[in-house]
Every structure is written in C-alpha cells, then in structure tokens.
C-alpha positions as a Markdown table, in Angstrom:
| # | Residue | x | y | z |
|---|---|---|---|---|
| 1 | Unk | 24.5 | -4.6 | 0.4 |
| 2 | Unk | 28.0 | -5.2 | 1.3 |
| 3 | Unk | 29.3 | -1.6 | 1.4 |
| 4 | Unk | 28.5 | 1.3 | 3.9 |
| 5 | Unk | 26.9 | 4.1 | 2.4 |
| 6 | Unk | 28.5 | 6.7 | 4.2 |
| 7 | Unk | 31.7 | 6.3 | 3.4 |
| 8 | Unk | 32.4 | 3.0 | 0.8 |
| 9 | Unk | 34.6 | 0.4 | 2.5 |
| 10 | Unk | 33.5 | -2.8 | 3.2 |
| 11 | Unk | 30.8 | -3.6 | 5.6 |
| 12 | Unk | 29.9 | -6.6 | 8.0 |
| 13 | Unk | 26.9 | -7.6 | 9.4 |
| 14 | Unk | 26.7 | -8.4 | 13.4 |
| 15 | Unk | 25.0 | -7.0 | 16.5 |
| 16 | Unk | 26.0 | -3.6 | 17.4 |
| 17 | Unk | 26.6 | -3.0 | 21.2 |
| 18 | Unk | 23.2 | -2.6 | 23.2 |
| 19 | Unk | 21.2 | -4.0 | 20.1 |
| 20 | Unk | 19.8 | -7.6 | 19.7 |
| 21 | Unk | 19.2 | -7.8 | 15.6 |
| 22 | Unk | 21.8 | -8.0 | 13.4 |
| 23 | Unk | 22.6 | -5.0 | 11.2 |
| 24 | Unk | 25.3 | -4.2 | 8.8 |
| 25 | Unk | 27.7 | -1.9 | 10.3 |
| 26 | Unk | 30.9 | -0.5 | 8.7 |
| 27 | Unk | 33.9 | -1.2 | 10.6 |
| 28 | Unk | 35.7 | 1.8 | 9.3 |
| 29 | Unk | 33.1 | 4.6 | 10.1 |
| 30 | Unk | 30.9 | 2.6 | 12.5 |
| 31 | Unk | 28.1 | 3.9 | 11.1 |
| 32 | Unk | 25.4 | 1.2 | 11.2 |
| 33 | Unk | 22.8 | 0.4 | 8.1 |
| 34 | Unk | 19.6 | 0.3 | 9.7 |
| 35 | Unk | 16.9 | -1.5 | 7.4 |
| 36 | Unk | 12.8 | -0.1 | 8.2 |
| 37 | Unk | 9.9 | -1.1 | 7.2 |
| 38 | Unk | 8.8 | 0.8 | 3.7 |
| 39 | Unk | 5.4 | 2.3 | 3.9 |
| 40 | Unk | 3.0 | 1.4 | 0.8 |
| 41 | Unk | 0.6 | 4.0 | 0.0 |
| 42 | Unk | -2.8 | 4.0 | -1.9 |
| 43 | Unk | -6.3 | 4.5 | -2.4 |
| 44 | Unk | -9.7 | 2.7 | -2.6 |
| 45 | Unk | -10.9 | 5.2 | -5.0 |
| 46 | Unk | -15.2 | 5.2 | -5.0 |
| 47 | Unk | -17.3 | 6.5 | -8.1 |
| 48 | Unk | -20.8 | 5.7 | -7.5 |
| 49 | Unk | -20.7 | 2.8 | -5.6 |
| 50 | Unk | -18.1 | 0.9 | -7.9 |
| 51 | Unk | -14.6 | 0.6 | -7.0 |
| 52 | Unk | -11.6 | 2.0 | -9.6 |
| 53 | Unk | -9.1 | -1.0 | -9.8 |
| 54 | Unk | -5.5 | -1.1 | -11.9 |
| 55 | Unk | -4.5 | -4.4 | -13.4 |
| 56 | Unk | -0.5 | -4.5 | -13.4 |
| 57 | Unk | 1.9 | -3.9 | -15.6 |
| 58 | Unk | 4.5 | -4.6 | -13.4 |
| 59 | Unk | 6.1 | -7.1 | -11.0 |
| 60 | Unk | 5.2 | -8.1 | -8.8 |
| 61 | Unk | 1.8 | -10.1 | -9.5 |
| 62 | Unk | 1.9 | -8.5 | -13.2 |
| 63 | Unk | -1.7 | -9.0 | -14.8 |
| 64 | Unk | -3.4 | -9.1 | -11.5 |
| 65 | Unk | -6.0 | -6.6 | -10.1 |
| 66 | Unk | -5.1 | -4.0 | -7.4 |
| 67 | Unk | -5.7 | -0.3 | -5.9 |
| 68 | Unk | -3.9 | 2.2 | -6.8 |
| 69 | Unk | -1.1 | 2.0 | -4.5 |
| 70 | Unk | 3.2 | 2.5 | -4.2 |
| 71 | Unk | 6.2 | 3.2 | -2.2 |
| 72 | Unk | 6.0 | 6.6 | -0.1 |
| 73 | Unk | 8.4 | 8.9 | -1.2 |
| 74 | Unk | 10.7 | 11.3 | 0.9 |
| 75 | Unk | 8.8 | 14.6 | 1.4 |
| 76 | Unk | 5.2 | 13.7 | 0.8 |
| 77 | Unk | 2.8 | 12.7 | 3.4 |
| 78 | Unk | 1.0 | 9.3 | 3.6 |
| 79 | Unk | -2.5 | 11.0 | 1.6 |
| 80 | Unk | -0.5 | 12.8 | -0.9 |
| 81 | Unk | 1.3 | 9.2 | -1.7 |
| 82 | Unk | -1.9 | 7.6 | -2.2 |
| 83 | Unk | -2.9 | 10.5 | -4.4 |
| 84 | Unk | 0.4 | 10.6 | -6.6 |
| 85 | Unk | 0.2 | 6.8 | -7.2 |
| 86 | Unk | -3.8 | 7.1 | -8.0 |
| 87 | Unk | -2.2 | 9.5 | -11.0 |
| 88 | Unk | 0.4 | 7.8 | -11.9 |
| 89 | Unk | -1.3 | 4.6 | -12.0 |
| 90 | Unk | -4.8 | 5.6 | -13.1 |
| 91 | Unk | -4.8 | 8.8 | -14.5 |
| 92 | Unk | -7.3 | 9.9 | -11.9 |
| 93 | Unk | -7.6 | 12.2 | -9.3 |
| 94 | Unk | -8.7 | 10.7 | -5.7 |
| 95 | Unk | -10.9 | 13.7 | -3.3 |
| 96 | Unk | -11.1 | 13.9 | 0.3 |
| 97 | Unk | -9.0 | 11.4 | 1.7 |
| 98 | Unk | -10.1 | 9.1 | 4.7 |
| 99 | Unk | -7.8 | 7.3 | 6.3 |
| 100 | Unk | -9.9 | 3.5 | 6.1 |
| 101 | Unk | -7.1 | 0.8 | 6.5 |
| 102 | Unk | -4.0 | 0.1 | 8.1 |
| 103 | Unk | -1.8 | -3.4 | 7.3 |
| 104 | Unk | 1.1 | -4.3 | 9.5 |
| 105 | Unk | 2.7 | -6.8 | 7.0 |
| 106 | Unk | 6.1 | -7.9 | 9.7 |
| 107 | Unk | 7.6 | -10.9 | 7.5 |
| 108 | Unk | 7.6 | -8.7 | 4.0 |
| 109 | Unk | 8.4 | -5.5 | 5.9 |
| 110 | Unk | 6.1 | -3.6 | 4.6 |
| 111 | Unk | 2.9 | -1.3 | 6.1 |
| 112 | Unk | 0.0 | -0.9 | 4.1 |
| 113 | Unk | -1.8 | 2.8 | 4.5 |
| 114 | Unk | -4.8 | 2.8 | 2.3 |
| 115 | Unk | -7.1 | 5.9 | 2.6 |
| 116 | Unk | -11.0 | 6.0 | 1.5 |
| 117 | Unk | -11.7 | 8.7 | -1.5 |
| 118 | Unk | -13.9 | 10.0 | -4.2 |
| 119 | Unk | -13.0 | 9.9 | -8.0 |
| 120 | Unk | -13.0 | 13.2 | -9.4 |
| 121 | Unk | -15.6 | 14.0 | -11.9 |
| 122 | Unk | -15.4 | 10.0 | -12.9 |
| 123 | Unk | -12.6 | 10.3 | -14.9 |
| 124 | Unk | -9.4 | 7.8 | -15.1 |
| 125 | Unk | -7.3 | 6.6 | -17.6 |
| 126 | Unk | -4.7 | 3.9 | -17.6 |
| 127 | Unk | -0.9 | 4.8 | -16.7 |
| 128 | Unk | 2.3 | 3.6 | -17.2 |
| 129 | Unk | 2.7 | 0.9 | -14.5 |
| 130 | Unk | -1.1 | -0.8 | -15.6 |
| 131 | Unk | -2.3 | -2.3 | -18.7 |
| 132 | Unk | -6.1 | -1.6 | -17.9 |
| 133 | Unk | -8.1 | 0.4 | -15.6 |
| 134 | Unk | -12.0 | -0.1 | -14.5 |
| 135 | Unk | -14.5 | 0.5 | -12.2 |
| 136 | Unk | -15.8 | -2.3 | -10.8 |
| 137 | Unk | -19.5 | -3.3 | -8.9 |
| 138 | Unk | -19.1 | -5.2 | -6.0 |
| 139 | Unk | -20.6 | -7.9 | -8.2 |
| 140 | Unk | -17.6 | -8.1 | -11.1 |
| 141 | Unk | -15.1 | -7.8 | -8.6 |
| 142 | Unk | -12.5 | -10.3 | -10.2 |
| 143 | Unk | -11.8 | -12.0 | -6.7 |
| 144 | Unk | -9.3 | -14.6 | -7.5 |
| 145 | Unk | -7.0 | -11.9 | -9.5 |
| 146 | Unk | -6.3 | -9.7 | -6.9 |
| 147 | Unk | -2.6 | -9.3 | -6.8 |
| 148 | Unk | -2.5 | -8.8 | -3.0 |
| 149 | Unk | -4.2 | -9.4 | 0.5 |
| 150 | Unk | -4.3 | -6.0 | 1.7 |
| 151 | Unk | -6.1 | -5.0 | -1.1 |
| 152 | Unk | -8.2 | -8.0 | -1.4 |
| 153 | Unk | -9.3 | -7.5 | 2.6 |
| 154 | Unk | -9.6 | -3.5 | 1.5 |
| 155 | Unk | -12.3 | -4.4 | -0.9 |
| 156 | Unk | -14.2 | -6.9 | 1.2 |
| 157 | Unk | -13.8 | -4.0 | 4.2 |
| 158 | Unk | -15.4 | -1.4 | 1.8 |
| 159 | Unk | -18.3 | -3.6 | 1.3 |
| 160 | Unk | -19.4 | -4.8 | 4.2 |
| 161 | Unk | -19.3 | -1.5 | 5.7 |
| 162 | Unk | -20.8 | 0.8 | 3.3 |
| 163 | Unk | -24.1 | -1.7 | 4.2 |
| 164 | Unk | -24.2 | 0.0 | 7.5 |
| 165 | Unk | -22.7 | 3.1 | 7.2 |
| 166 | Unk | -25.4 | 5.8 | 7.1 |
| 167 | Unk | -25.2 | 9.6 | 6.0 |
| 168 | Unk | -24.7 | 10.8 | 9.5 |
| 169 | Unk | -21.8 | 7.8 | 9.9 |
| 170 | Unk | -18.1 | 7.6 | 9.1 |
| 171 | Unk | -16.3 | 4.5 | 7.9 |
| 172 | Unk | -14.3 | 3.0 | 10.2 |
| 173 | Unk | -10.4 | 2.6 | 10.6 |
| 174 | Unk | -9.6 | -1.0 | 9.9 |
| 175 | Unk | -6.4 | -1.8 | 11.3 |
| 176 | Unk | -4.6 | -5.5 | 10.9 |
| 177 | Unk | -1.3 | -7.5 | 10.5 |
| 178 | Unk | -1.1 | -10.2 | 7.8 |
| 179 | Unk | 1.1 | -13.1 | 8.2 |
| 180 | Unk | 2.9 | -15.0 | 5.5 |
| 181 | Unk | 0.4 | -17.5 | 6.1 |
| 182 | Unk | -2.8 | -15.0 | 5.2 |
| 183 | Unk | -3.9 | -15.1 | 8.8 |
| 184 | Unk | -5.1 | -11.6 | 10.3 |
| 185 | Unk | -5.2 | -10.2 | 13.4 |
| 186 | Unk | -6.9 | -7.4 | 14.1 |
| 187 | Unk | -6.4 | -4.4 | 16.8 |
C-alpha cells in the first residue's frame, strides 16, 4: 500500500512519535495505517465420531484437506464466523459451538479460533471454495494432506481428548502459538 486511505496522497512508511514499529503514515493527513492481525475462523464439525473435512478449491494449499474455516468478517462474532464459513464451505450447519482451540500464528499474522460443534442432522454438501467434502474416522484421516498446522494440531487435539472426556466432562481449551518453523508453545 503506498496511499493513505483516508484521504489519497502518498504515504511513507517510518516510526510515528512514541511508537517503536514501523507503520505507514500519511504525511498530509497524519493519519497512520495500522496493520492487525486477521482473525481465522472455523469449526471442527463432529457427526458420530467422524470429523467433516473440505478439500480446497482455493489458494492457498488448493487440493489439500482442512476444517471449515475463513477470515472474520466485520459485524459477526468469532462462532457465527465459524458457522458462516461451515455453510459456505460445506453446505452444512455446525450446533452448539464450543470454543476448543486457540492458534497465535505471530510470523503470518494471523489467530486461529476454532470452536468444537455438532453437524446438524448429518447433512453437508460441497461449496464453492471446496472440490469435495467428507466425514472422516480418525482412521482415514488423510494426515499428510492437511493444508495447515492449526488444523492438523486441531484434529490430533480432538482425538486424544475425546479418549478421556466422559459424559459428565467438557473438552478442554487448547491454546498455542505456531512458529514458522512448526514448533508449538503452549499456555
């Protein structure tokens, strides 16, 4: 970006006064551009014990496997986002929301929410942005086709603790930061 948005004229990028990152600021209107993390929303969506994947029909990682997931949108909560993009993707409504995993992801700038539901009635389709949907047994999970890590420590999360979680139990909140290098750390 090399233009303010607030009012068009050139912009520069340095370090405003009391800041220490640098940012692109207009020198015109002094507004300063502030980039933020973006917030990925989505859904490991359960029907009987297998797990609904999307295989991609998009970039990035186009073919791979992945949860329903996308981009929060302005004027939707974090559950409803992982609910639109189960639709949208899937053609399939996700039930009672849990909140189940949390991703800091610093060096791609981006926070993965992913929430624990229940597929309605069992039915999903395939939308636009996949070429295939499926539910999947722990067993068929195609491992090394999983377009990304969050999703790929989602999955193993969901099956190590639905071995101990009991009627009377909740799942757990999982909550990590990836590093370009795959390494987790976990809180």
């Amino acid at each position: 970006m090399a233009y303010c948005l607030q009012c068009g004229q050139l912009a520069e990028h340095k370090i405003p006064a009391g800041d220490h990152n640098p940012r692109l600021v207009c020198p015109h209107c002094h507004y300063i551009h502030y980039e933020n993390p973006k917030v990925i929303c989505g859904a490991i969506v359960i029907s009987q014990d297998k797990v609904l994947l999307c295989r991609r029909a998009i970039e990035p990682r186009y073919g791979y496997w992945t949860l329903p997931a996308g981009f929060m949108e302005i004027g939707e909560t974090m559950a409803e986002g992982a609910a639109r993009e189960t639709v949208e993707e899937a053609d399939a409504v996700a039930t009672h929301p849990h909140l189940y995993c949390l991703y800091d992801i610093p060096d791609i700038g981006q926070i993965y929410v992913l929430y624990l539901t229940q597929l309605q009635d069992g039915k999903y389709g395939v939308g636009p942005e996949s070429l295939e949907c499926a539910l999947f047994e722990e067993k068929d999970i195609p491992w090394d086709d999983i377009a990304f890590e969050a999703v790929k420590r989602t999955l193993h999360h969901y099956f190590n603790d639905r071995k101990s979680v009991t009627e009377h139990s909740q799942f757990p909140i999982h909550q990590e930061t990836i590093s370009k290098d795959k390494s987790i750390k976990r809180y």
